[in-house]
C-alpha positions as a Python dict, from the first residue, in 0.01 Angstrom:
ca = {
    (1, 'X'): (0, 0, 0),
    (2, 'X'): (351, 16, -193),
    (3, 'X'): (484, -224, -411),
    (4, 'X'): (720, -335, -172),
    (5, 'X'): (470, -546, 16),
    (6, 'X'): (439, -772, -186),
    (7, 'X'): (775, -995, -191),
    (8, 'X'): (797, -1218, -556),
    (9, 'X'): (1026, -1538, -591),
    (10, 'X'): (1075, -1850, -739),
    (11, 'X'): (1242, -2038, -444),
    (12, 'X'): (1019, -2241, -278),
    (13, 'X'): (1209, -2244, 24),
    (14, 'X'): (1209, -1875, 64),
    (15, 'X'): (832, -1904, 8),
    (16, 'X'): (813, -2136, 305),
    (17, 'X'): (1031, -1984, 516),
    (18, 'X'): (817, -1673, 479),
    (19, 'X'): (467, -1763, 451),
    (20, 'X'): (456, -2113, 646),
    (21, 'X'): (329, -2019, 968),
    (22, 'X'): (71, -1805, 771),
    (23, 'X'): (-42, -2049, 595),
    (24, 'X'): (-47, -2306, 904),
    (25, 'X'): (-225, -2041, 1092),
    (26, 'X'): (-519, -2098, 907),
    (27, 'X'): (-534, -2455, 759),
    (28, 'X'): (-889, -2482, 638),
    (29, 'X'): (-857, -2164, 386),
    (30, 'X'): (-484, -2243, 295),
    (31, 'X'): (-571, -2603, 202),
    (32, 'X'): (-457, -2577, -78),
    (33, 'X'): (-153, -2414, -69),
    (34, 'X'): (-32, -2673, 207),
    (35, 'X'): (-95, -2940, 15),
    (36, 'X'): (34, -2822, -289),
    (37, 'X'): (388, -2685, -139),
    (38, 'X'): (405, -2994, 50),
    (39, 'X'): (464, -3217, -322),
    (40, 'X'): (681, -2942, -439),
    (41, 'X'): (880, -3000, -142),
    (42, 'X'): (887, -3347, -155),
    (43, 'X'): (868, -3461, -516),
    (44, 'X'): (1016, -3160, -691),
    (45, 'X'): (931, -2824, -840),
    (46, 'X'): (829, -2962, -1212),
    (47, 'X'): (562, -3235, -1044),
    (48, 'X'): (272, -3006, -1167),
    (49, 'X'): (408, -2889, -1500),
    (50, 'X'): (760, -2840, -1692),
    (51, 'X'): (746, -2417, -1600),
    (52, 'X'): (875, -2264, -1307),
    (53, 'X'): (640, -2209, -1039),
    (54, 'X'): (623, -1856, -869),
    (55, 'X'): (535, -1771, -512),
    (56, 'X'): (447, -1460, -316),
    (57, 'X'): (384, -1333, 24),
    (58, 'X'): (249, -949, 132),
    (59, 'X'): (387, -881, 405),
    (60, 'X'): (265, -528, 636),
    (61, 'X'): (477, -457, 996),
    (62, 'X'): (698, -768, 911),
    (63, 'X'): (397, -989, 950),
    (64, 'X'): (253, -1198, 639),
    (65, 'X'): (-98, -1111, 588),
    (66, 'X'): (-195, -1323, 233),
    (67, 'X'): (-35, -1543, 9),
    (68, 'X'): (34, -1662, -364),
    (69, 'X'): (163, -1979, -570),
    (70, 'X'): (146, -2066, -955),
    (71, 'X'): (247, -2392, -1101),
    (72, 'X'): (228, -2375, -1471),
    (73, 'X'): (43, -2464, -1652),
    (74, 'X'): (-171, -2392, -1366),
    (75, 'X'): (-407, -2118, -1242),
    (76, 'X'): (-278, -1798, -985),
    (77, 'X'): (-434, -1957, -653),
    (78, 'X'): (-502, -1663, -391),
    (79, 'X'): (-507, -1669, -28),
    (80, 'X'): (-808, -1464, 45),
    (81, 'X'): (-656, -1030, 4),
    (82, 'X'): (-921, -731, 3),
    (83, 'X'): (-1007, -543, -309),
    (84, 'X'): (-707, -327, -260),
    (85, 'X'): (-391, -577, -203),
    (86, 'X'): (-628, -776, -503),
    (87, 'X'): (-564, -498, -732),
    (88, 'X'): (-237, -403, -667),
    (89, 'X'): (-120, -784, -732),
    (90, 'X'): (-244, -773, -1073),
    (91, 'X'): (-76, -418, -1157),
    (92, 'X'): (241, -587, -998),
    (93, 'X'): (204, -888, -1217),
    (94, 'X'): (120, -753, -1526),
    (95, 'X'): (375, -515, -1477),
    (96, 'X'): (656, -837, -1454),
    (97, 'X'): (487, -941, -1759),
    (98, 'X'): (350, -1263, -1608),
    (99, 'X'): (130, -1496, -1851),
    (100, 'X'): (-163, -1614, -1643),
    (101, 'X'): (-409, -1884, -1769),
    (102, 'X'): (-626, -1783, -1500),
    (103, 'X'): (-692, -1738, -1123),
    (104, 'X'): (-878, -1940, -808),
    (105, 'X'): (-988, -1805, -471),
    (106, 'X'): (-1210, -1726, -231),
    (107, 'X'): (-1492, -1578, -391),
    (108, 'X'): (-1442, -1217, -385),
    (109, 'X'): (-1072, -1221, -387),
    (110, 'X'): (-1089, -1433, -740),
    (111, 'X'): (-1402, -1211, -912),
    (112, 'X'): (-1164, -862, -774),
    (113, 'X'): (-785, -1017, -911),
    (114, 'X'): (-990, -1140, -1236),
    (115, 'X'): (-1119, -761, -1307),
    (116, 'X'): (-803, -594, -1216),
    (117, 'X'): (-641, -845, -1465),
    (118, 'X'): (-899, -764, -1697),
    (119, 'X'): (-855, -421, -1726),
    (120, 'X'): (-422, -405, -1700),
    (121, 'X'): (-381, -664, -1968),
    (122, 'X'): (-715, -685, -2165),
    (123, 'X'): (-763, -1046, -2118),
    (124, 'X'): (-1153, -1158, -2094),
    (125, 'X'): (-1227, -1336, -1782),
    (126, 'X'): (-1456, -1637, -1762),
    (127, 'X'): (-1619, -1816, -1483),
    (128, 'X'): (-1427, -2143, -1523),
    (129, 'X'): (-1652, -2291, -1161),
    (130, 'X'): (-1736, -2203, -838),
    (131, 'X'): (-1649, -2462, -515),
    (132, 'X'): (-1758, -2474, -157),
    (133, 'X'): (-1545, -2592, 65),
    (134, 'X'): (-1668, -2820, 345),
    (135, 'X'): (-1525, -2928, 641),
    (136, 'X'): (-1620, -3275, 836),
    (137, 'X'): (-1819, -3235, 1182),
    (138, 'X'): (-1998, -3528, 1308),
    (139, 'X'): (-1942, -3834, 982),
    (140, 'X'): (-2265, -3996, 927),
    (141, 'X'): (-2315, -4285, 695),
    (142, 'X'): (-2580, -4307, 466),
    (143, 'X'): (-2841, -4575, 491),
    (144, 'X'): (-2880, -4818, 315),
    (145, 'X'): (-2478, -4905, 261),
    (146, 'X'): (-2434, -5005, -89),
    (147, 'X'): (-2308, -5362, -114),
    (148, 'X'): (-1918, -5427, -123),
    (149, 'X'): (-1650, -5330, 64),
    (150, 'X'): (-1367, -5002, 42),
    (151, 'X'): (-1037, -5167, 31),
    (152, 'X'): (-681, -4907, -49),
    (153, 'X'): (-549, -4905, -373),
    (154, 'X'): (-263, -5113, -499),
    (155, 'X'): (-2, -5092, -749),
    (156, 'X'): (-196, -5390, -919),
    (157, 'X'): (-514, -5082, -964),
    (158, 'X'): (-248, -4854, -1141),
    (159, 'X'): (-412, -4919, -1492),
    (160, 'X'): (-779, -4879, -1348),
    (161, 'X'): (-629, -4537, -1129),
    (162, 'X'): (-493, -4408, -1435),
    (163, 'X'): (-735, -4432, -1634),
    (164, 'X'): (-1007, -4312, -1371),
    (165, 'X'): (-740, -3998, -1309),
    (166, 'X'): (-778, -3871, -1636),
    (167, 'X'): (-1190, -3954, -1687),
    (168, 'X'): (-1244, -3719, -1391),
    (169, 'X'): (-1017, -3429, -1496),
    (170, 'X'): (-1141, -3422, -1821),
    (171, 'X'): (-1525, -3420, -1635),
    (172, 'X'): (-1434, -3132, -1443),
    (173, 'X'): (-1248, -2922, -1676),
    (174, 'X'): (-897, -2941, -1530),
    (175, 'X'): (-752, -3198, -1781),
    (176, 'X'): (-467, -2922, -1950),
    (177, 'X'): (-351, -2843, -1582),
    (178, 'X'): (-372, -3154, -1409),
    (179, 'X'): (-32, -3341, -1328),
    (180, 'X'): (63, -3674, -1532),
    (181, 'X'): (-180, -3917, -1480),
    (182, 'X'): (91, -4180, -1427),
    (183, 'X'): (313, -4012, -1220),
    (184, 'X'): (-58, -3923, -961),
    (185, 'X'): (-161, -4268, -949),
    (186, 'X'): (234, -4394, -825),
    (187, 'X'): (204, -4088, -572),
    (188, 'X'): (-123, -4216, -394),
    (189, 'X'): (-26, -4553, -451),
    (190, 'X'): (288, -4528, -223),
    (191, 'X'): (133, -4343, 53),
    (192, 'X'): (-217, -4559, 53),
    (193, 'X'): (-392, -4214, -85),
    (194, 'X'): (-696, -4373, -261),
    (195, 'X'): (-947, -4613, -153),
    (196, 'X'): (-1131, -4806, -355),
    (197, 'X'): (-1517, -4905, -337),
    (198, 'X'): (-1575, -5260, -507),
    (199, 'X'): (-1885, -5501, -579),
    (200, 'X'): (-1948, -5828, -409),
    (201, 'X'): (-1754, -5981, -709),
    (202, 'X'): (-1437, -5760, -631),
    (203, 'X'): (-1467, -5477, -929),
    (204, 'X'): (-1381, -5152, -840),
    (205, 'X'): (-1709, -4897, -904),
    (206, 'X'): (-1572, -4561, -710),
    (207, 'X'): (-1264, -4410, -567),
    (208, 'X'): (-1170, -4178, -302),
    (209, 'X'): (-827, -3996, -208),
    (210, 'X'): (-700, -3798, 41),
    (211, 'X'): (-399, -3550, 49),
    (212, 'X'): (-122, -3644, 290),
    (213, 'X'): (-198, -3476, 652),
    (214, 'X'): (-25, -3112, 653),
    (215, 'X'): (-82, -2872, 958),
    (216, 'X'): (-343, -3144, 1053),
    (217, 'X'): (-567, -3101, 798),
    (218, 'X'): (-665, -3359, 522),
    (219, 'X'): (-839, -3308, 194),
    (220, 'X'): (-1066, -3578, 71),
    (221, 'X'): (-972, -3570, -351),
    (222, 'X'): (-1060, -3698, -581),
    (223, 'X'): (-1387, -3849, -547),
    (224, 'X'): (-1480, -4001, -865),
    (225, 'X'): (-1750, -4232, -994),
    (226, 'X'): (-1761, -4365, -1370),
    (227, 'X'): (-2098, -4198, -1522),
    (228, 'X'): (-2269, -4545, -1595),
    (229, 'X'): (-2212, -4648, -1200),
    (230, 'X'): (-2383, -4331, -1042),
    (231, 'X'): (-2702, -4360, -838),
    (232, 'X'): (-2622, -4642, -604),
    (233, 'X'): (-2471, -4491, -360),
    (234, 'X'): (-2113, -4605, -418),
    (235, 'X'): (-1920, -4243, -408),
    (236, 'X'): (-2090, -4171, -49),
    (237, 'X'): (-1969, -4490, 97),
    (238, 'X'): (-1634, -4472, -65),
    (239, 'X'): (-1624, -4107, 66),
    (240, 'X'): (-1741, -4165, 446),
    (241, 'X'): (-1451, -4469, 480),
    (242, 'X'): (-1194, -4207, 382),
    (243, 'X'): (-1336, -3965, 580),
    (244, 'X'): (-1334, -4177, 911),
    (245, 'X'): (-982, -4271, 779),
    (246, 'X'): (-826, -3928, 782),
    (247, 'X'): (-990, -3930, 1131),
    (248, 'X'): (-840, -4207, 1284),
    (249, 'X'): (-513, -4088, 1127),
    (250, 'X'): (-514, -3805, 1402),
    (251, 'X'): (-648, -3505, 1126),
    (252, 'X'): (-783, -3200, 1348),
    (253, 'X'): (-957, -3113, 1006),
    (254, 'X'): (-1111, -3294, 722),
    (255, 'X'): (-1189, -3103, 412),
    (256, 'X'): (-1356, -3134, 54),
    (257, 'X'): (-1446, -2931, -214),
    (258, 'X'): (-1740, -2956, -452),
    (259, 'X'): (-1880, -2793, -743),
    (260, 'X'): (-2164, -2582, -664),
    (261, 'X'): (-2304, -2666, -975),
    (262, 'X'): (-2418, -3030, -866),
    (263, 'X'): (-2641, -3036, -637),
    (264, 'X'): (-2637, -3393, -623),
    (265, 'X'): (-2255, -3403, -460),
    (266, 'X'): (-2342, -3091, -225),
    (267, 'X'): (-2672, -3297, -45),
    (268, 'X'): (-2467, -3584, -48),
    (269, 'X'): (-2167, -3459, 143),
    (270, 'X'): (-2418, -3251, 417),
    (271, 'X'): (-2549, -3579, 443),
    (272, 'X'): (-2245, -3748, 592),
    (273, 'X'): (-2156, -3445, 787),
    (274, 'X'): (-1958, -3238, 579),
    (275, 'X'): (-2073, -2846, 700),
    (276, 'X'): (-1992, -2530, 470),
    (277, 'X'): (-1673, -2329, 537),
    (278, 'X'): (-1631, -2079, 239),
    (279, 'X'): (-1706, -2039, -167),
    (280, 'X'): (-1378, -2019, -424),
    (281, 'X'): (-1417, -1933, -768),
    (282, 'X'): (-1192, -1975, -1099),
    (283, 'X'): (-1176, -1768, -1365),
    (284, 'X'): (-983, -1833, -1724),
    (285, 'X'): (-863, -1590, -1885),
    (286, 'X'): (-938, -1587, -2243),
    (287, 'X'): (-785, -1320, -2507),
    (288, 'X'): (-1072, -1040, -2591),
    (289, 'X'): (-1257, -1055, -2893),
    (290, 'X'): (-1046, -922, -3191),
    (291, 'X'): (-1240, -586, -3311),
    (292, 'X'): (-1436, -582, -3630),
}
């Protein structure tokens, strides 16, 4: 491998141009990066963060074989690369003097890049999580329903979306890179992206989003339950009506990811008929110890 494989920029539609059949030719794996390039496209490059993002392609015989995108003050997110084009990434970007916070990726591909880092800049890695991603077969719902009804956010739920936004990125770690909580809840507002689970008495105990439909797949995110609400079964009904949603919307795949960490979430998704498809990892990257 040379160094010329791997083709650097920060215009998105260069990236696109590039790597977009790529990344449509497998839309389960490259969730992510569809979704992602899809808001950059439409709602500008800063929507993630006030840096400039940076994109990549390797490309071998004038085909693309893997992929790259930052959006600071985001993690490196990897298509899936072998040890060798995982390696050589992290010379190339170290060598550009790139500032990474971290990386996320399939499995291997993010424990390989977060080594490599490791040893050209000196920067400690830490797990940060691991995540399964699932993909919907046959949708199931649980028994016994909870009692309410799922209804699609409103502007009149901005306050509760808001504030729901930044209670579940702070639960899962993500609150420094996560976009403006405002500026997510107008987003899903205007496209009907979050559904709402709600008593009897009309208040709102769970929440469910999906990401707009790109190379006909749909990701179901966030799903999000207030700690003192958990147990009754609200976040599994919330989650199956968005589920058959994204179906009836024509999606050829419907994804989620969870944090192998709870069990709880991971039973409950194989429950309604989610089925494995492949384990990511993230890794921060910390500065090493000072000597003593």
């Amino acid at each position: 491998m040379t160094a010329d494989d791997w083709h650097i920029t920060g215009d998105l539609d260069q990236f696109l141009t590039r790597a977009g059949e790529f990344l449509r030719s497998r839309p389960a794996l490259h969730t992510v990066h569809l979704t992602v390039t899809a808001a950059l496209s439409s709602r500008g490059l800063r929507v993630y963060g006030e840096g400039d993002p940076v994109f990549g392609t390797l490309e071998r015989d004038g085909e693309v074989r893997a992929a790259f995108f930052r959006t600071p003050p985001g993690r490196l997110m990897l298509t899936p690369l072998t040890a060798e084009q995982a390696t050589e990434l992290a010379a190339q970007l170290a060598l550009r003097g790139d500032e990474l916070p971290g990386v996320m990726g399939e499995l291997d591909t993010a424990s390989t890049f977060a080594e490599a880092w490791a040893r050209r800049t000196g920067r400690s890695p830490a797990l940060h999580a691991r995540q399964r991603l699932y993909r919907l077969a046959e949708l199931t719902t649980p028994q016994p329903a909870p009692p309410g009804r799922p209804r699609v956010a409103t502007a009149n739920d901005r306050e509760q979306l808001v504030r729901w936004y930044v209670e579940f990125t702070q639960a899962i770690g993500e609150s420094g890179t996560s976009q403006d909580p405002g500026e997510w809840a107008d987003s899903r507002i205007a496209y009907g992206g979050i559904t709402l689970w709600e008593t009897p008495d009309g208040t709102p105990v769970s929440m469910a989003g999906l990401t707009p439909k790109v190379a006909g797949q749909v990701r179901v995110a966030p799903v999000y339950t207030p700690a003192d609400l958990r147990g009754h079964g609200y976040a599994g009904a919330v989650t199956v009506e968005v589920s058959g949603m994204a179906r009836a919307a024509g999606a050829d795949e419907v994804l989620l990811f969870t944090d192998l960490a709870n069990p709880t979430s991971n039973a409950l998704y194989q429950r309604i008929g989610y089925r494995p498809v492949e384990d990511f990892a993230g890794y921060d990257f910390h500065p090493a110890p000072a000597p003593r």
